[in-house]
C-alpha positions in Angstrom: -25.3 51.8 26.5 -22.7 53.3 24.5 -20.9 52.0 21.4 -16.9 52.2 20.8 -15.7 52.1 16.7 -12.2 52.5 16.0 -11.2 53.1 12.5 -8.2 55.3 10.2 -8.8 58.1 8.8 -5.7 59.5 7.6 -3.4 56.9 8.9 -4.8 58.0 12.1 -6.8 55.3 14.4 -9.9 57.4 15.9 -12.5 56.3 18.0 -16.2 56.8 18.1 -18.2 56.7 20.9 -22.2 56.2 20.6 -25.1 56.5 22.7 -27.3 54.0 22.0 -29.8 55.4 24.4 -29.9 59.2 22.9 -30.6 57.2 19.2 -33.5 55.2 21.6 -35.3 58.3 22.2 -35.1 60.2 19.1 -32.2 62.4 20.0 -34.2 64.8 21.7 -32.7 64.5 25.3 -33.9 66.2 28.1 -35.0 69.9 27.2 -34.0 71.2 30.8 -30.9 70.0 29.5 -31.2 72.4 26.8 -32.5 75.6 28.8 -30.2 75.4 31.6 -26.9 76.5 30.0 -29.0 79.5 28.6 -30.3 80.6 31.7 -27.3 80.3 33.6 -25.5 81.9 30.3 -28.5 84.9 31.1 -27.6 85.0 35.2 -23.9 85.6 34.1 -24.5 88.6 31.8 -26.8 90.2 34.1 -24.4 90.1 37.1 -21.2 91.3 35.0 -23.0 93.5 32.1 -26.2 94.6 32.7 -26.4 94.7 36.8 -23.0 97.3 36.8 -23.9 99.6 33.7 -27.7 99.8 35.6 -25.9 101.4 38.7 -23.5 103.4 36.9 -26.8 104.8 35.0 -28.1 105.7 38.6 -25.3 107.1 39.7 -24.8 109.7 36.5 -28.5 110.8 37.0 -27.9 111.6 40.5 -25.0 113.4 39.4 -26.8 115.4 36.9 -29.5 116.4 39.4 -27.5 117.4 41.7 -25.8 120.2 39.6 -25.8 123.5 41.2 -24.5 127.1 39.7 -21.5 127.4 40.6 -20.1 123.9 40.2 -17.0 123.0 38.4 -17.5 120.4 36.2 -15.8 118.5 32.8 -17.8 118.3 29.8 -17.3 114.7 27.6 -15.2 116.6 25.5 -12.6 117.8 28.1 -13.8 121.4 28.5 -13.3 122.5 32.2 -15.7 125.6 32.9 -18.1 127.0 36.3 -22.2 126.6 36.0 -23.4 130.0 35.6 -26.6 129.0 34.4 -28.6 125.9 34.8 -32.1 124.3 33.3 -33.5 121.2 33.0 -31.5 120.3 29.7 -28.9 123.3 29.2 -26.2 124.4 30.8 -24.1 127.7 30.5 -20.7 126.9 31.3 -18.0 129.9 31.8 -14.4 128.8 30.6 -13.0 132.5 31.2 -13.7 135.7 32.2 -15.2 136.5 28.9 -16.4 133.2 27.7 -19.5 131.3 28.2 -20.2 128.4 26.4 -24.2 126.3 26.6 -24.2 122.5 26.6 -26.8 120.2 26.7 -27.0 118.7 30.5 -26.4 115.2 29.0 -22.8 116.3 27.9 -21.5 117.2 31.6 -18.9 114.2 32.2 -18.1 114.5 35.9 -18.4 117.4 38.5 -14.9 118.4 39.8 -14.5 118.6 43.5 -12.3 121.3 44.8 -11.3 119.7 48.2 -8.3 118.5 45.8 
């Protein structure tokens, strides 16, 4: 049963509306009430925030696995250079003929293809 009071506050008439039978049972209200918007809320991150940034993980590890000497790649600071040499955490770019730099594997941004 709900309750309409109309009063001025301001000069302005507003009206209340009450729920008689939320004040019945203590106010506590139905707790799947309560949990549902949260776990929906949950489903919703997970499908646009966690879900995408899982699969672009996957894909950057395959990328780095597949590296091979000879590869062209970009570093994350915009150095373009050839694999010469290749571990399983460094890598020994050449930039130039007389040039080679090492990087840690991590810092490889993207292989360049040369079909381009």
């Amino acid at each position: 049963m709900a309750i309409m009071i109309s009063f001025m506050k301001g000069g302005k008439d507003m009206i209340e509306t009450f729920d008689l039978a939320a004040a019945a049972n203590g106010g506590s209200g139905n707790i799947l009430g309560l949990i549902l918007p949260f776990v929906l809320m949950f489903v919703i991150f997970y499908f646009l925030l966690i879900r995408p940034q899982q699969k672009k993980q996957k894909t950057r590890n395959a990328m780095l696995s597949a590296l091979s000497k000879g590869d062209k790649v970009v570093t994350i600071g915009g150095l373009h250079g050839t694999i010469v040499e290749i571990t399983d955490d460094i890598v020994v770019l050449k930039v130039n003929d007389v040039t080679k730099l090492t990087f840690d594997r991590n810092s490889i941004s993207h292989s360049v293809s040369t079909d381009a």
